[in-house]
N, CA and C atoms as a LAMMPS dump frame, in Angstrom:
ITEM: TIMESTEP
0
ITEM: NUMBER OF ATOMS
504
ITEM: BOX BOUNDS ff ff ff
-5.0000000000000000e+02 5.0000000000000000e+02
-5.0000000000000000e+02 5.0000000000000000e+02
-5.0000000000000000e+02 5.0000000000000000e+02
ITEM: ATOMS id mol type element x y z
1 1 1 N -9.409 11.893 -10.357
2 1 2 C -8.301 12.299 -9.532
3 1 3 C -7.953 11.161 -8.557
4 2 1 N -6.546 11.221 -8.371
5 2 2 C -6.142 9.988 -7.583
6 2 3 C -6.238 10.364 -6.037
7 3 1 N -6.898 9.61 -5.201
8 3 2 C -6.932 10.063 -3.35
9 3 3 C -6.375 8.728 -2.992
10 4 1 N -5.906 9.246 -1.889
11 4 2 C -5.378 8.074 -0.616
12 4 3 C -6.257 8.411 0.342
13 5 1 N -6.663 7.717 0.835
14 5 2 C -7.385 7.338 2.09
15 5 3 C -7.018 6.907 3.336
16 6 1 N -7.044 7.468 4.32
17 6 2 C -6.558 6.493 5.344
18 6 3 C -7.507 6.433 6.388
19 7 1 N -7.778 4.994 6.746
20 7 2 C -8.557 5.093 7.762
21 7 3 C -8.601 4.3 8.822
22 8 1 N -8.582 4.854 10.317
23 8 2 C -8.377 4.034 11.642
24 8 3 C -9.981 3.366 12.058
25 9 1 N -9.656 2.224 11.493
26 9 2 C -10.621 1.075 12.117
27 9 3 C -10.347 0.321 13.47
28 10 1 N -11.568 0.117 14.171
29 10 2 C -11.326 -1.16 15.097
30 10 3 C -10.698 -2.338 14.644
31 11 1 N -9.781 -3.185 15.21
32 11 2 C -9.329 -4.16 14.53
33 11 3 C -10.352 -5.234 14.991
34 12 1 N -11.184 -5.375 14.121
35 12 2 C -12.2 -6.392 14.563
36 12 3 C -12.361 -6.983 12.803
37 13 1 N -12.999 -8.661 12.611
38 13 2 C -13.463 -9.383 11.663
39 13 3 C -14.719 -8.704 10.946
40 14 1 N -14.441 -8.624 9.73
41 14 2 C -15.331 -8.219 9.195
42 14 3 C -15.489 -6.644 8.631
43 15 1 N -14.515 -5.734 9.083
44 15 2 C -14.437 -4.506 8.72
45 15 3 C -14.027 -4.166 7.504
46 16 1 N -13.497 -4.627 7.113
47 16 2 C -12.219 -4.727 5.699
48 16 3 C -13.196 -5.238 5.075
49 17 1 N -14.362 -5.664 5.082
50 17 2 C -15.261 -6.124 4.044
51 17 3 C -16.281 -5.536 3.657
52 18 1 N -17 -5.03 5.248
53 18 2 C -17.651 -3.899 4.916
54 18 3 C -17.529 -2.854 4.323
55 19 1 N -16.224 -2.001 4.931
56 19 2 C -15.872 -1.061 4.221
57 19 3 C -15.742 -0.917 2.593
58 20 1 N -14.996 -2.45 1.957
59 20 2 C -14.622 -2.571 0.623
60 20 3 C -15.844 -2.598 -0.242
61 21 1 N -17.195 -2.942 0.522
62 21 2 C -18.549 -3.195 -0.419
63 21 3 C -19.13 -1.811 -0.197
64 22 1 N -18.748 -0.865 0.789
65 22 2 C -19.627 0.512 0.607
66 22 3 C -18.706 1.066 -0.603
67 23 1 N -17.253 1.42 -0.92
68 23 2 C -16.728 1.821 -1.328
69 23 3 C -17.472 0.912 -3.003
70 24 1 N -17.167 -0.324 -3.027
71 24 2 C -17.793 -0.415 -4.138
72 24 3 C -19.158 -0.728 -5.184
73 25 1 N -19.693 -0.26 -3.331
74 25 2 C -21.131 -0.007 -4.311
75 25 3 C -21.322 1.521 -4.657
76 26 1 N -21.015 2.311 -4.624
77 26 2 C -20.567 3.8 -4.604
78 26 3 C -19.754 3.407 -6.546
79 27 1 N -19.619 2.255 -6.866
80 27 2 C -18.643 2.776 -7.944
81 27 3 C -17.238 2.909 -7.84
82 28 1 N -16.442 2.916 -6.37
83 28 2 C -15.285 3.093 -6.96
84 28 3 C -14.361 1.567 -6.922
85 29 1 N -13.292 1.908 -7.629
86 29 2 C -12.717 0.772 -7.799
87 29 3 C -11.383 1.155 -6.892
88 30 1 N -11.075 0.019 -5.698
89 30 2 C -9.914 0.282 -5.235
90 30 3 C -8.634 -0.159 -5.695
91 31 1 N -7.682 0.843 -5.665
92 31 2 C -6.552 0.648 -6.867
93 31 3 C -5.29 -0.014 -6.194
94 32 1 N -5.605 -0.164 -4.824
95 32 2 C -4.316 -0.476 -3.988
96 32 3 C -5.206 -0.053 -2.257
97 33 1 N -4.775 -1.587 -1.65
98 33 2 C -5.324 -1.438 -0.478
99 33 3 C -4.008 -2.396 0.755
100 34 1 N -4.089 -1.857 1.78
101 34 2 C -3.197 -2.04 2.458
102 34 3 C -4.08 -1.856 4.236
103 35 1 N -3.651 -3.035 4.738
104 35 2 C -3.952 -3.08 6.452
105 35 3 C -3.328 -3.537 7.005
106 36 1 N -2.925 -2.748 8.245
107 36 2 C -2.105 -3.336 9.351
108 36 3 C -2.658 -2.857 10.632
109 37 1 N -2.106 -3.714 11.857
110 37 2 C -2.341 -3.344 13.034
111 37 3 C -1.497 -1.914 13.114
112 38 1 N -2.091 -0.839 13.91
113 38 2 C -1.413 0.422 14.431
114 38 3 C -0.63 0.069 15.762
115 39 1 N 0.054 1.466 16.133
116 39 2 C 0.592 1.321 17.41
117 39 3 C -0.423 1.113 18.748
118 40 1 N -1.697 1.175 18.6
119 40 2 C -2.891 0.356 19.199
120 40 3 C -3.464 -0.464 19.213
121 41 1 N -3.098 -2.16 19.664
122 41 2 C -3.224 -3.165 19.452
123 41 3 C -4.607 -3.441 18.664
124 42 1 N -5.886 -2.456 19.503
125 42 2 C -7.203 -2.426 18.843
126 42 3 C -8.082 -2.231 17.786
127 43 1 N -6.866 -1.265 17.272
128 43 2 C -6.665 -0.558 16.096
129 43 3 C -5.742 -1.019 14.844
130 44 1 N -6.46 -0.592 13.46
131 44 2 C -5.784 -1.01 12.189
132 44 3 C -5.911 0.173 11.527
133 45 1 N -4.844 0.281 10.72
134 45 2 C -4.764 1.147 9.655
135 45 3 C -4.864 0.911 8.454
136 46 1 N -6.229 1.596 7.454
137 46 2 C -6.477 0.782 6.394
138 46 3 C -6.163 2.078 5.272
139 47 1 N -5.143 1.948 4.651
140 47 2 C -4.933 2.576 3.211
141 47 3 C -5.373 1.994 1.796
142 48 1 N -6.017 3.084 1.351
143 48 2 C -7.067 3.007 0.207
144 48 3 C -6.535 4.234 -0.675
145 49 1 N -6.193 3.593 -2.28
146 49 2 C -5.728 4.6 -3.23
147 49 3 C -7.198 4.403 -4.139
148 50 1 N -7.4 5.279 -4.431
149 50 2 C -9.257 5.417 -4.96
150 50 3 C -8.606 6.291 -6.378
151 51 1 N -9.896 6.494 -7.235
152 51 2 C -9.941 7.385 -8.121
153 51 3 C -11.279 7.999 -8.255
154 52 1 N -11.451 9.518 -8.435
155 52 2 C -12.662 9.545 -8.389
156 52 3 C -12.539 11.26 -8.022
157 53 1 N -13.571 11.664 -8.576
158 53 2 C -13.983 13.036 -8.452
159 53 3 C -14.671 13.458 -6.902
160 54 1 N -13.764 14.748 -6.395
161 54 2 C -13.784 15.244 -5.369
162 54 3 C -15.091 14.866 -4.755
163 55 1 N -16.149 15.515 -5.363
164 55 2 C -17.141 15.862 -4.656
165 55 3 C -17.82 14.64 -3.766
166 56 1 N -17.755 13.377 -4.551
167 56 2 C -18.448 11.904 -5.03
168 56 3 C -17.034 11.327 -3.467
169 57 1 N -15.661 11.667 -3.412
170 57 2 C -15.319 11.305 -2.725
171 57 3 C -15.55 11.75 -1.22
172 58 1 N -15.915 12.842 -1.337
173 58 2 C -15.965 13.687 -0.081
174 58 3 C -17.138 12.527 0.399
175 59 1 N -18.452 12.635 -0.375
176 59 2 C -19.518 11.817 -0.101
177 59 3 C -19.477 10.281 0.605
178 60 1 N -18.555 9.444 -0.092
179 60 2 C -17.877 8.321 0.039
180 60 3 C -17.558 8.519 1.707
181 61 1 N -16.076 9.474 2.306
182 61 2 C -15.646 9.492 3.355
183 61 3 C -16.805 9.854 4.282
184 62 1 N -17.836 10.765 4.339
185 62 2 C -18.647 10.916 5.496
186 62 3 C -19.543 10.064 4.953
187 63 1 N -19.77 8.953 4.491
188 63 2 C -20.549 7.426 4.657
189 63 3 C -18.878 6.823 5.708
190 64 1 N -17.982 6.461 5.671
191 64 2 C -17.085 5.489 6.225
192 64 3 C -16.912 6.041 7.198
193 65 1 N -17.665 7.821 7.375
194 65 2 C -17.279 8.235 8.827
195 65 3 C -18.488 7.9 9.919
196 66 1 N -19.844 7.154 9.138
197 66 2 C -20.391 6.523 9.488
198 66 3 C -20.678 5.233 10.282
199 67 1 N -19.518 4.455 9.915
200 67 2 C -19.39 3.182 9.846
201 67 3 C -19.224 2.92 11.567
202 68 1 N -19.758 2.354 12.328
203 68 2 C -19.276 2.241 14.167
204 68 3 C -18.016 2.223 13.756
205 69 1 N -17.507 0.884 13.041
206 69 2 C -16.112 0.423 13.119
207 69 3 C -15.104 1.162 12.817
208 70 1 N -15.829 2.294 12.176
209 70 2 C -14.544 3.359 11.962
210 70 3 C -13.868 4.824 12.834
211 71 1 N -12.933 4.22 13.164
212 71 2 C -12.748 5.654 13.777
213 71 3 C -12.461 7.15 13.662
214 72 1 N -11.689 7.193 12.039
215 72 2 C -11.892 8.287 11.702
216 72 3 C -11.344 7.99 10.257
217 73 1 N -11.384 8.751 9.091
218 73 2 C -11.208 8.666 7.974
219 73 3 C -10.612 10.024 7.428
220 74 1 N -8.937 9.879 6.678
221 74 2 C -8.738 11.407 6.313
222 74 3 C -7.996 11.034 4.637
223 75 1 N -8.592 11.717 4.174
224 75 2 C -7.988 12.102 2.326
225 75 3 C -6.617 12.699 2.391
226 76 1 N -5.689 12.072 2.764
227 76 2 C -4.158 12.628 2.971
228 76 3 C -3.706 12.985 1.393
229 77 1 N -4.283 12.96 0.442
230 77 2 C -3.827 13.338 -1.251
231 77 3 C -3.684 14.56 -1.073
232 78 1 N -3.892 15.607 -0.463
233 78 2 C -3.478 17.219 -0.231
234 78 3 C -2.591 17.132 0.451
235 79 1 N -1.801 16.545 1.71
236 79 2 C -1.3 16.475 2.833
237 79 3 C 0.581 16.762 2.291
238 80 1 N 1.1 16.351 3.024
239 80 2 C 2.667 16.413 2.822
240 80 3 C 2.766 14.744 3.37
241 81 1 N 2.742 14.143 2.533
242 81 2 C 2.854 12.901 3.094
243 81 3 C 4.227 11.527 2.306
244 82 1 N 4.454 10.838 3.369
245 82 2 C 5.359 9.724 2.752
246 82 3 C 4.13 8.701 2.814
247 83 1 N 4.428 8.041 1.501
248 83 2 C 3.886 7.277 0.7
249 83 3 C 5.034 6.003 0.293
250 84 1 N 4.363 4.935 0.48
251 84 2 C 5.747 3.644 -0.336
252 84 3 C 4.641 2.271 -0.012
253 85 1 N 5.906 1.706 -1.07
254 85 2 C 4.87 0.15 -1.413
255 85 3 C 6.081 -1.015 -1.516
256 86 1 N 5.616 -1.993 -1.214
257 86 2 C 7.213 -3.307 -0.936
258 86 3 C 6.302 -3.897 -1.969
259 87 1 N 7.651 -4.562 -2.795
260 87 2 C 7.256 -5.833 -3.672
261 87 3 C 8.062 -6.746 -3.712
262 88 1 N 7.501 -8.048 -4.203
263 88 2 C 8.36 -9.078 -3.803
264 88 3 C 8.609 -9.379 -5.504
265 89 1 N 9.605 -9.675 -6.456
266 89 2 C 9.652 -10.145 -7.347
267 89 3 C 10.623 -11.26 -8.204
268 90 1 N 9.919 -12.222 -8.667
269 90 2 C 10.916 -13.311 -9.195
270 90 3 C 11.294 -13.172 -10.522
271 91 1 N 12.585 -12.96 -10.611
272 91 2 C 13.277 -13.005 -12.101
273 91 3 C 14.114 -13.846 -12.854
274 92 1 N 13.969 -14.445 -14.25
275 92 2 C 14.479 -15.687 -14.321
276 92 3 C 16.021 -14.594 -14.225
277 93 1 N 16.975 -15.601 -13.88
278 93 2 C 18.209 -15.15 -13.574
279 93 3 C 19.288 -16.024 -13.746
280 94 1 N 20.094 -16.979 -15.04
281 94 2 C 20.909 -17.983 -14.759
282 94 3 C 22.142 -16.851 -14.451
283 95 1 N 22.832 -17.58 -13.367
284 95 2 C 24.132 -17.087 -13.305
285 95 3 C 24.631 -16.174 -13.964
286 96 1 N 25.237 -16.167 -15.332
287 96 2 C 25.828 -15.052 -16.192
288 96 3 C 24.924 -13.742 -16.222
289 97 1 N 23.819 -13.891 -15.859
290 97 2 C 22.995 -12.29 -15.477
291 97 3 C 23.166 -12.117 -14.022
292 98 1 N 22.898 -12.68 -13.249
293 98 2 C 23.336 -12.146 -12.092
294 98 3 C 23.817 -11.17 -11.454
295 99 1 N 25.22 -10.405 -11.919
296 99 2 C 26.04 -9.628 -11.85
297 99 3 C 24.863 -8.473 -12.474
298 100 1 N 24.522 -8.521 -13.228
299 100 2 C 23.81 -7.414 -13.928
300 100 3 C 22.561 -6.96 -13.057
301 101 1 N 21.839 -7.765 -12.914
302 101 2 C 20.191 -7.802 -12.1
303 101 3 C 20.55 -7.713 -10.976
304 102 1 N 21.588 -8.122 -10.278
305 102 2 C 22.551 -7.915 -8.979
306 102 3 C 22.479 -5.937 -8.568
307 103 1 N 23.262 -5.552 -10.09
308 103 2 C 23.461 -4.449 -10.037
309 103 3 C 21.996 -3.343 -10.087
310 104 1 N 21.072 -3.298 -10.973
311 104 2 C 20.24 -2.811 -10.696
312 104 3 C 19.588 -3.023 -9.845
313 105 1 N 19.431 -3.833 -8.773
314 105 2 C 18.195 -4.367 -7.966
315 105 3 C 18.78 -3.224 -6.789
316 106 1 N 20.387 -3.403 -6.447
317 106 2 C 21.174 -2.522 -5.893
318 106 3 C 20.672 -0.717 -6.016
319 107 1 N 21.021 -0.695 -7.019
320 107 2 C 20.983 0.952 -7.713
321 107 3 C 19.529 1.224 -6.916
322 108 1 N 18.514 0.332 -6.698
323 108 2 C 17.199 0.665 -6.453
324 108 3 C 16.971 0.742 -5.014
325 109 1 N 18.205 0.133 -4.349
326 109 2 C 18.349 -0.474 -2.841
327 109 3 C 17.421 -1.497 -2.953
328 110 1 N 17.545 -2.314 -3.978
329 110 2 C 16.598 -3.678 -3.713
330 110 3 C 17.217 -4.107 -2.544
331 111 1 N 17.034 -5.383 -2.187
332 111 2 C 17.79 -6.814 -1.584
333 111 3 C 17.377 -8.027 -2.137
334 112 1 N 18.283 -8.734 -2.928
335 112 2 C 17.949 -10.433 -3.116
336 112 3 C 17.731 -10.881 -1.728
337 113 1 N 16.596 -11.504 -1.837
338 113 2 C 15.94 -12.3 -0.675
339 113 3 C 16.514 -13.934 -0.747
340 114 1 N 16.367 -14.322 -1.897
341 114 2 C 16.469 -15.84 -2.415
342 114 3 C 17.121 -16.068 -3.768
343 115 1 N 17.698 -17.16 -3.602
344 115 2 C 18.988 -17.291 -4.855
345 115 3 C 18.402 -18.783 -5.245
346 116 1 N 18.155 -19.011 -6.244
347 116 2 C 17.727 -20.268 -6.854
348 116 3 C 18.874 -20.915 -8.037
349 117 1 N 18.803 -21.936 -8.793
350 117 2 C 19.524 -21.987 -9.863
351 117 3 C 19.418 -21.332 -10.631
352 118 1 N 17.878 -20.726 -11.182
353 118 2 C 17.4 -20.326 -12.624
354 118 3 C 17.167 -18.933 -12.028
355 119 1 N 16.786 -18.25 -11.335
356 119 2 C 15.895 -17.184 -10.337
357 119 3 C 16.31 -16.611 -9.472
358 120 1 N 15.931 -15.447 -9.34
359 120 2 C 16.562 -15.16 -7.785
360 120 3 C 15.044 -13.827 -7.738
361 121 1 N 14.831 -13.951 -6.128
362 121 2 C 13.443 -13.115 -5.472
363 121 3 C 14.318 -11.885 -5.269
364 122 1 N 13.917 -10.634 -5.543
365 122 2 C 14.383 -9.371 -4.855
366 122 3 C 12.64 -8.525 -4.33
367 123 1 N 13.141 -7.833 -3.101
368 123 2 C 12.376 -7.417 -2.325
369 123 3 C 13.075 -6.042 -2.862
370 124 1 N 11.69 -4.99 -3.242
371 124 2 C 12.1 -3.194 -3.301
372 124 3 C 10.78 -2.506 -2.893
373 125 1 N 11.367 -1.579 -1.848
374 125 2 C 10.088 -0.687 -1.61
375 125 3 C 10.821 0.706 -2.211
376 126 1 N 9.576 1.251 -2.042
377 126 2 C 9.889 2.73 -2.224
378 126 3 C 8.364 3.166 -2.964
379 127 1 N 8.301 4.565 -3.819
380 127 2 C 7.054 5.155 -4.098
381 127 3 C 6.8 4.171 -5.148
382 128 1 N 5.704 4.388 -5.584
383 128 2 C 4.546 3.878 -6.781
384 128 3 C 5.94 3.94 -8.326
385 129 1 N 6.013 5.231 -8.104
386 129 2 C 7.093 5.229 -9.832
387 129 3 C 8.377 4.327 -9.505
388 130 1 N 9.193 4.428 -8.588
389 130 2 C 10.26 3.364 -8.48
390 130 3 C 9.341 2.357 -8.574
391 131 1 N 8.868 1.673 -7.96
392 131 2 C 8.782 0.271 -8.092
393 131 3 C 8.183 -0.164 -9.221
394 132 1 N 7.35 0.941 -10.233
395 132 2 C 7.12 0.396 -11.444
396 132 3 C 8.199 0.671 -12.821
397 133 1 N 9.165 1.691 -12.186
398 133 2 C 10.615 1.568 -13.023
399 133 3 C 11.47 0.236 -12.875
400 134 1 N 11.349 -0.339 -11.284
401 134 2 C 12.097 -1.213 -11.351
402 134 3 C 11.448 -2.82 -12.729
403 135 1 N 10.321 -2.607 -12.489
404 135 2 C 9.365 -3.803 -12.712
405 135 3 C 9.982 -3.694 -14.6
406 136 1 N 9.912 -2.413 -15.007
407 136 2 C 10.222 -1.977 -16.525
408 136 3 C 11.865 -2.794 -16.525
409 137 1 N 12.757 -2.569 -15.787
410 137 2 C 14.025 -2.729 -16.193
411 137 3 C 14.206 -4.391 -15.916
412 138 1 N 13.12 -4.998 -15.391
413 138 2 C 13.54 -6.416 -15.005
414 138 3 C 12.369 -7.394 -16.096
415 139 1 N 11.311 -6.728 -16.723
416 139 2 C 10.854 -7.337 -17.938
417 139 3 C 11.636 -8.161 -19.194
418 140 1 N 13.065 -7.037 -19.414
419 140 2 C 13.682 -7.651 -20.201
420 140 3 C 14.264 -9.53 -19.834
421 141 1 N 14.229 -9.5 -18.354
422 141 2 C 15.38 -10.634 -17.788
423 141 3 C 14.008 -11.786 -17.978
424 142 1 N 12.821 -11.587 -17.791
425 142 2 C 11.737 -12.448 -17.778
426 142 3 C 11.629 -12.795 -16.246
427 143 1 N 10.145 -11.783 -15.807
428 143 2 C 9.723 -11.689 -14.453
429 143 3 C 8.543 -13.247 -14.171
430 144 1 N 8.974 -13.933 -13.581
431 144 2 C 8.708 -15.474 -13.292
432 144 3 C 7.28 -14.988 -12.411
433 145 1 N 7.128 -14.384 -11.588
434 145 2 C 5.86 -13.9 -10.279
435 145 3 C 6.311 -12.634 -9.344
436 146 1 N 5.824 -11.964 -8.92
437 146 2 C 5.338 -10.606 -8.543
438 146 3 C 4.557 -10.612 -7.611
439 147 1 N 4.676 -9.831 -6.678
440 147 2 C 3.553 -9.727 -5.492
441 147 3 C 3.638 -8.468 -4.544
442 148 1 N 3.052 -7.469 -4.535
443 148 2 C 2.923 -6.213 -3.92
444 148 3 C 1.901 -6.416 -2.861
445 149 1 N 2.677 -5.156 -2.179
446 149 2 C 1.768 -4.952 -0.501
447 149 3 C 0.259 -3.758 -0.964
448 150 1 N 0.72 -3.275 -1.707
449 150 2 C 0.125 -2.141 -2.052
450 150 3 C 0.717 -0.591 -1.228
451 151 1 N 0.328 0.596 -1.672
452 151 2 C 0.463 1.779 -0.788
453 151 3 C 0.292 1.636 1.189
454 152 1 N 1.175 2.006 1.143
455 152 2 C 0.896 2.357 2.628
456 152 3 C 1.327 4.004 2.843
457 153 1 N 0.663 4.556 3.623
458 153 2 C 1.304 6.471 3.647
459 153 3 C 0.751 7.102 4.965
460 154 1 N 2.137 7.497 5.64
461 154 2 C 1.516 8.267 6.745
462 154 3 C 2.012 10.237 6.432
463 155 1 N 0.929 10.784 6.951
464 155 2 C 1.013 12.435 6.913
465 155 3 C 2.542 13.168 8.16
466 156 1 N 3.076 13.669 7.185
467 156 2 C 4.331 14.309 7.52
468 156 3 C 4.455 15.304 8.499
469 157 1 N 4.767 14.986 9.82
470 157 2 C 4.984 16.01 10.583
471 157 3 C 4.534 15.648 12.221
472 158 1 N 3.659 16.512 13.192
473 158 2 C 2.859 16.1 14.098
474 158 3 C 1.661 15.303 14.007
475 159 1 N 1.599 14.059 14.769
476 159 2 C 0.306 12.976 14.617
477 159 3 C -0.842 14.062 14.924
478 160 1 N -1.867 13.711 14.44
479 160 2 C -3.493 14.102 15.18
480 160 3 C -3.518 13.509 16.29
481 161 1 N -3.964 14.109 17.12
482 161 2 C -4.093 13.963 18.116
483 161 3 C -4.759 12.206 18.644
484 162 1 N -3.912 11.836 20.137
485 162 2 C -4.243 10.35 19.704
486 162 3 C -5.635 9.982 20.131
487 163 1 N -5.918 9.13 19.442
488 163 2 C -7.36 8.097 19.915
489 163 3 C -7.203 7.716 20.874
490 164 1 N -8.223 7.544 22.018
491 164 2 C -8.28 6.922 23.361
492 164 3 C -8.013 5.388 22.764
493 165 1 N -7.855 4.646 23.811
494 165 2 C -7.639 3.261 23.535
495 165 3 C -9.015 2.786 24.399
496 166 1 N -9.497 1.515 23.954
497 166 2 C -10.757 1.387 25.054
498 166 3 C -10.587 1.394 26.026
499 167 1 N -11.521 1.398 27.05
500 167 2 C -11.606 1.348 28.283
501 167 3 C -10.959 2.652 29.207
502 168 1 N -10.211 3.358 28.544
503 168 2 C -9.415 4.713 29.336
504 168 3 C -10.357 6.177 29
């Protein structure tokens, strides 16, 4: 079964590593990982798309609820949640396609980022299935390089309640 993970770490060196070697000495393989600073300078938000049977995951999260560096850890895959992923992708493109790859990148709300002679970069976010529909319809044109953020997903509605920030 597919889980998202999300979890508020200290933003400190070295967490993102730890965490990634408990998770894969446990066996699982992470399928998409994503970190950023939160609206708490101290704080990062680390999204983790896992696979793996309930029970074995439950196990997994109260080990990371272990971790000092972690501040809390929640399985948002039940939740009501927005979910999306940005990719960056290069497509060969001479001129006379343009108009065409123009048009779908559009239909997707891409944006061309960069216009080359042969190529042009379009940037598309959105869920997991768009961006791997888009990736299907731009195979034909011949995709030059590719580069994803991975999942990022926050839970729909009222925050949990907030984390102190240090020192308060």
């Amino acid at each position: 079964m597919r889980h998202i993970l999300s979890a508020l770490v200290q933003n400190k060196p070295g967490v993102l590593a730890h965490i990634a070697s408990m998770l894969a000495s446990r066996g699982f393989n992470i399928d998409s990982l994503a970190v950023g600073e939160t609206e708490h300078h101290d704080l990062s938000r680390m999204t983790f798309v896992v696979h793996g049977d309930d029970a074995v995951l439950d196990q997994v999260r109260k080990q990371l609820d272990k971790i000092v560096t972690v501040v809390r850890v929640d399985d948002i895959s039940s939740e009501n949640y927005v979910e999306r992923d940005l990719m960056l992708i290069k497509v060969n493109c001479p001129a006379e396609k343009r108009p065409e790859v123009f048009l779908i990148a559009e239909t997707f709300r891409g944006r061309v980022v960069d216009i080359q002679h042969n190529n042009v970069i379009i940037e598309i976010s959105g869920t997991e299935a768009k961006v791997e529909a888009f990736i299907e319809l731009m195979r034909p044109y011949g995709i030059l390089e590719l580069a994803r953020t991975g999942r990022i997903a926050l839970v729909r509605g009222e925050p949990k309640p907030q984390v102190a920030e240090e020192g308060t």
